[in-house]
C-alpha positions in Angstrom: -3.7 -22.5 14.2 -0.2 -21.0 13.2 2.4 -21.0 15.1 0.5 -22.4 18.2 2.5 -23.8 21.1 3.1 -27.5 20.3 1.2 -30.0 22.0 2.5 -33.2 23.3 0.6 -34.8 20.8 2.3 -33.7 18.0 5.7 -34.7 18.7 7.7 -37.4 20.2 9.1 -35.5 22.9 9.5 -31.9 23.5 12.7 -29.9 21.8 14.2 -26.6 22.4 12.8 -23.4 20.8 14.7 -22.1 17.6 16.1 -19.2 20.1 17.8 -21.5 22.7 20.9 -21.0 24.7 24.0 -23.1 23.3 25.6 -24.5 26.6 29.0 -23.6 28.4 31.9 -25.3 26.1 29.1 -26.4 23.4 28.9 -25.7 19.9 26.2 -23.3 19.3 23.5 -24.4 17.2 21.6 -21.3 16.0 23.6 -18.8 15.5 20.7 -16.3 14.1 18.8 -15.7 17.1 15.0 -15.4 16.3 14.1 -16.3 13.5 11.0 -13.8 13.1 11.0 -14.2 9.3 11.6 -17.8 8.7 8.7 -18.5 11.1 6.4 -15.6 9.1 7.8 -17.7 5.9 6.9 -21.0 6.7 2.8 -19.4 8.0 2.8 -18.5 4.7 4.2 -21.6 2.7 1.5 -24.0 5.1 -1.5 -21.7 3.7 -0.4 -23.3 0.4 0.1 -26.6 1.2 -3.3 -27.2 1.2 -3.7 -27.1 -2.8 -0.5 -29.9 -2.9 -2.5 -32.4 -0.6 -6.3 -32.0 -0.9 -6.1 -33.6 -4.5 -4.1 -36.2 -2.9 -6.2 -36.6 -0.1 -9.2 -36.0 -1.8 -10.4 -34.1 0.8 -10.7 -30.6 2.5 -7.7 -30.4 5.3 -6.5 -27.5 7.7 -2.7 -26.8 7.4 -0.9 -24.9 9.9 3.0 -24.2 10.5 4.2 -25.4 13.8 7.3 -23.1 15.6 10.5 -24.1 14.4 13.4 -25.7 16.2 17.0 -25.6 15.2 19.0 -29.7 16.8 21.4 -31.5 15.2 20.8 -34.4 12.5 21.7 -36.8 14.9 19.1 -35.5 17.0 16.2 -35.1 14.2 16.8 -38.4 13.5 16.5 -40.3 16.8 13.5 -38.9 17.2 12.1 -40.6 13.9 13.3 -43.9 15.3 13.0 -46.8 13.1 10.5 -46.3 12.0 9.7 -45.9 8.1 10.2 -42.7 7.1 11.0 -40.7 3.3 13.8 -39.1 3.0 13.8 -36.2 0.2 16.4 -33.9 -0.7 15.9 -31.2 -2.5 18.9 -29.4 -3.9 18.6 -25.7 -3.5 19.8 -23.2 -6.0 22.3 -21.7 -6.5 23.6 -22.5 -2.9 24.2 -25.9 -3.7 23.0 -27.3 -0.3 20.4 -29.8 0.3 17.1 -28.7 2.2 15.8 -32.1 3.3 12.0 -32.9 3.2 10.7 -36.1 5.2 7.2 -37.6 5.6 6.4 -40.5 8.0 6.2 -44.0 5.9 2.2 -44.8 7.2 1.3 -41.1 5.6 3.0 -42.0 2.2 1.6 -45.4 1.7 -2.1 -44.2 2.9 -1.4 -41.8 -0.1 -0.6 -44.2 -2.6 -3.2 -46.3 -1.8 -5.6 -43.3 -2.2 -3.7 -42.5 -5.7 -4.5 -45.9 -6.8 -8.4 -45.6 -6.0 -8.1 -47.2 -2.3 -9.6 -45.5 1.1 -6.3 -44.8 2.2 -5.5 -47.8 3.8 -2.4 -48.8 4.7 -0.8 -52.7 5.5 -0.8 -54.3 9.0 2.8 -54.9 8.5 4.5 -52.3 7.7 7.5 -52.8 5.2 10.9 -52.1 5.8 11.7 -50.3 2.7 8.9 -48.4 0.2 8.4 -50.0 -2.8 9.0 -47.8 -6.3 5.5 -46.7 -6.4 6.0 -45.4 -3.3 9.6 -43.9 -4.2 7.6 -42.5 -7.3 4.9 -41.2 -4.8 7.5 -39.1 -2.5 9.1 -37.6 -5.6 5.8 -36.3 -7.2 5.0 -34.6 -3.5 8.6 -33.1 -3.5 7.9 -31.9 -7.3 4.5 -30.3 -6.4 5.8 -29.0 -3.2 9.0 -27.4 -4.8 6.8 -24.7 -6.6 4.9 -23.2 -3.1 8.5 -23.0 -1.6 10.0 -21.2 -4.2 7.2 -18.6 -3.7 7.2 -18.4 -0.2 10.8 -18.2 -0.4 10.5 -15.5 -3.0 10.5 -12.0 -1.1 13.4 -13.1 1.0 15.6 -14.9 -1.9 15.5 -16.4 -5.4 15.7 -20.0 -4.3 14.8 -23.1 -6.6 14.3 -26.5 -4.5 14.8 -29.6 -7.3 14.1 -32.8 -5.3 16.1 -35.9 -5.9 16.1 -39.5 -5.1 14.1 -40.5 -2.2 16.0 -42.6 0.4 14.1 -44.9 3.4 17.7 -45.2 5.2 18.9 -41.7 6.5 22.4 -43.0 6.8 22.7 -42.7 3.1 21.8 -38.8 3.1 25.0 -36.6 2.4 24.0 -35.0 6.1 26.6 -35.4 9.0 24.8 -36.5 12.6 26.6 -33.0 14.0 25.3 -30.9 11.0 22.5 -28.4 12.7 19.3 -28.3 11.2 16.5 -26.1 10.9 13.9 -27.8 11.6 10.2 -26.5 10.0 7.3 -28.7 10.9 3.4 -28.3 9.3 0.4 -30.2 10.3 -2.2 -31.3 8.0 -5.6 -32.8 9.1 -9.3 -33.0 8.1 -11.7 -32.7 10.2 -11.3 -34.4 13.5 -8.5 -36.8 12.6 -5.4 -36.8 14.4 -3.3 -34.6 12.2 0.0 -36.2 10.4 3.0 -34.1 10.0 5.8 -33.2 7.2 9.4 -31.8 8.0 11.3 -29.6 6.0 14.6 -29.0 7.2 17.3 -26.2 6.3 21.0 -26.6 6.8 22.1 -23.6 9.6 25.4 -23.2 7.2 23.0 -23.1 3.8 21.1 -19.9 5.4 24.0 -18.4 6.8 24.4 -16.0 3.8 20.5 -14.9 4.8 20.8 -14.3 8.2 20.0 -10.5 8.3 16.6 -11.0 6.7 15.9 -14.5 8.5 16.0 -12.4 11.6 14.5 -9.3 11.4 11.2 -8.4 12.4 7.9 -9.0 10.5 5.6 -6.0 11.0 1.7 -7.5 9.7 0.3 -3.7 9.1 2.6 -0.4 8.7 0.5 3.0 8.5 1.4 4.5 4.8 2.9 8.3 5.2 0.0 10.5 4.4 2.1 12.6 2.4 2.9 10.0 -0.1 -0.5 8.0 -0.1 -1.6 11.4 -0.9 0.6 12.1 -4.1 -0.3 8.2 -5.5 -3.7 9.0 -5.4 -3.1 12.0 -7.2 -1.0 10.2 -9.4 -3.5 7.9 -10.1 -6.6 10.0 -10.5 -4.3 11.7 -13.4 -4.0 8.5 -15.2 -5.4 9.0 -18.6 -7.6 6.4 -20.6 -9.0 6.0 -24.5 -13.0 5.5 -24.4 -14.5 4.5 -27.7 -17.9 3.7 -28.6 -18.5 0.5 -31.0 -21.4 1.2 -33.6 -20.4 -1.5 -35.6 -18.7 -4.3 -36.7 -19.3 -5.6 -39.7 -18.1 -8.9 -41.7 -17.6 -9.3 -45.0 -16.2 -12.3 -47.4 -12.7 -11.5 -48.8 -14.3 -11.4 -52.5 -16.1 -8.2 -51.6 -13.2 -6.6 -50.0 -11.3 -7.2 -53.3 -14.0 -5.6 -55.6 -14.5 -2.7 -53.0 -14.9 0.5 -54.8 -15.4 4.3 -54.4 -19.4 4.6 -54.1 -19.8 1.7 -52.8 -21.9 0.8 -49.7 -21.5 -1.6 -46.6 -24.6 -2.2 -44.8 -24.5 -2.0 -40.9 -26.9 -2.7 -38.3 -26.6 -1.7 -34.6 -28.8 -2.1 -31.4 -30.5 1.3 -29.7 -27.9 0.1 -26.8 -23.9 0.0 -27.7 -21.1 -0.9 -25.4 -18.4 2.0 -24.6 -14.8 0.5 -23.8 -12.1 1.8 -22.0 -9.1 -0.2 -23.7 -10.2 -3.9 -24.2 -12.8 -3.6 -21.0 -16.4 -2.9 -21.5 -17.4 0.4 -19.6 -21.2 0.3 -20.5 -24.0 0.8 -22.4 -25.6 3.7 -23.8 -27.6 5.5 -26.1 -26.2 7.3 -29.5 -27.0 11.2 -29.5 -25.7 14.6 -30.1 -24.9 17.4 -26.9 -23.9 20.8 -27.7 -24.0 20.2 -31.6 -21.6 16.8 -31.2 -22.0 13.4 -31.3 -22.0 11.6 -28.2 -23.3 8.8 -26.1 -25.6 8.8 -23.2 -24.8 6.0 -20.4 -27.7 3.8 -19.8 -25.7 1.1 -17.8 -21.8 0.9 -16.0 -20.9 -2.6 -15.7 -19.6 -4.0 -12.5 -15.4 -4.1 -12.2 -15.4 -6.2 -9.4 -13.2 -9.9 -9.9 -16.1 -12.1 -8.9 -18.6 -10.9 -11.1 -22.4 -10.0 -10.3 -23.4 -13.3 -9.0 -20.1 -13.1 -6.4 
C-alpha cells in the first residue's frame, strides 16, 4: 500500500504530517506546503526498491512509500534512540548537501549474515558499533540504491546521490539537531513478516531551490487534446519505411572473390518461403512471384511485433 495512513506499528510514536502548522513564535519547519510531488516521487522510487533488496534478501518482498514528515534532526534522532542504527550520507550533486540514508542495525546485520550464506540471523547481543563487514554492507546498499534515486529524481532534477562513509554515532554527521529534515520512510516485507523500514532524509534548505515543482500537483491521467492526438497520428501513419525482400545470401572464401571475373557464376539457393524486412526487423514470409508484369512477393505469414514474443 502507498501512501497509506501509518499505523502505530510502524513507528515509534506518531509525527506531524509534512503540511503541519509551525506554532506561534516557532521557527517554521516546512516551508513548502504539500509536498504533492515529493510524495508521488518517493511511490515511484519504493516500486524500485524491490530489485535493490530481493537479491539481498533472497526473497520476494512488497515495498511501499509511507507519507512523509518534515521534524528537526534532533527530533529524527530521539526517535531512533540508542539503538544501533546506519548512518549513510550521500552527497548530492551539484547542491553539495548531504541527503542522509539510515537503516535500523538488526536489519543490516540480518543482511550480512544472509550475504555470507546464513538464514538471516542476527546475535542475541547486539553490538554497539558494526563491524567493517557491516560498514562494507551499508555502503554497497547506499551504492545500489544511489542509481533508483537518481531516476526517480530524474523528471524533477538532475541529481546524483554518491554515498560516503557510514557512521553508527549520529553525533558525528555534519547535521545540526535544529536542521529540518525531510523525512521519506519505505516499508519492505515478505509475506507475513512484520515489515522493517529505511529512511531517506532531505535537508528542507537542499530542496529549497526545488520548491515550485516539489509542490505542485501530480495529475495520474490528463485527456490529450483531440486536435493534436489527431495530427500525431497522422504524422505517424505518414512515416515512411524501406521493405526489402532477401533471396539470398551467399558465402564465399576470400580466394574466389579475388579471382572473380566477368562470366563468372555464384551459385544460390533459396527456400519457397523468404523473409521480407522492414529495416533490420523481419516483417514476414512470403512467396516470390510477378503482379502486373513485376516482380513481387506474396505474404504467406506477418510475424508478431509484440515485446514478449508468441509464447508471452
Amino acid at each position: 500500500m502507498v501512501n497509506a495512513e501509518a499505523t502505530s506499528d510502524r513507528r515509534t510514536r506518531d509525527r506531524q504530517p509534512a503540511a503541519h502548522a509551525a506554532g506561534l513564535g516557532a521557527t517554521k519547519l516546512n516551508p513548502f506546503g504539500d509536498l504533492h510531488t515529493l510524495q508521488h516521487l518517493s511511490a515511484r522510487l519504493a516500486r524500485s526498491l524491490r530489485g535493490v533488496f530481493e537479491p539481498l534478501l533472497r526473497r520476494e518482498v512488497r515495498a511501499w512509500a509511507e507519507p512523509l514528515v518534515v521534524q528537526r534532526f534532533g527530533d529524527y534522532r530521539a526517535e531512533k534512540g540508542d539503538l544501533l542504527t546506519a548512518w549513510l550520507p550521500m552527497v548530492m550533486s551539484p547542491q553539495g548537501a548531504s541527503a542522509l540514508c539510515v537503516l535500523d542495525g538488526v536489519f543490516v546485520l540480518q543482511l550480512l549474515d544472509l550475504f555470507f550464506g546464513g538464514n538471516g540471523t542476527t546475535p542475541l547481543m547486539m553490538p554497539t558499533e558494526f563491524s567493517p563487514a557491516a560498514d562494507a554492507m551499508v555502503a554497497k546498499i547506499g551504492q545500489t540504491i544511489a542509481g533508483p534515486l537518481r531516476t526517480a529524481w530524474e523528471p524533477l532534477a538532475r541529481i546524483d546521490f554518491a554515498p560516503t562513509r557510514v557512521e553508527s554515532n549520529a553525533a558525528m554527521l555534519a547535521a545540526d539537531s535544529d536542521d529540518a529534515m525531510i523525512v521519506t520512510r519505505f516499508g519492505l516485507a515478505a509475506g507475513e513478516e512484520r515489515p522493517v523500514f529505511i529512511d531517506l532524509l532531505y535537508p528542507v534548505t537542499a530542496l529549497k531551490p526545488h520548491a515550485p515543482t516539489l509542490t505542485g500537483k501530480v495529475l495520474d491521467k490528463q485527456e490529450a487534446d483531440p486536435a493534436w492526438r489527431t495530427s500525431l497520428t497522422r504524422a505517424a501513419m505518414n512515416v515512411r519505411f524501406p521493405i526489402r525482400s532477401v533471396l539470398a545470401e551467399p558465402v564465399v572464401r576470400l580466394s574466389m572473390l579475388m579471382n572473380l571475373k566477368e562470366g563468372d557464376v555464384i551459385p544460390i539457393s533459396f527456400d519457397s518461403q523468404v523473409p521480407v524486412m522492414v529495416g533490420n526487423d523481419c516483417l514476414g514470409k512470403g512467396t516470390v512471384g510477378t503482379s502486373n508484369g513485376h516482380a513481387a512477393v506474396r505474404l504467406s505469414s506477418i510475424a508478431r511485433f509484440d515485446d514478449e514474443g508468441p509464447d508471452a
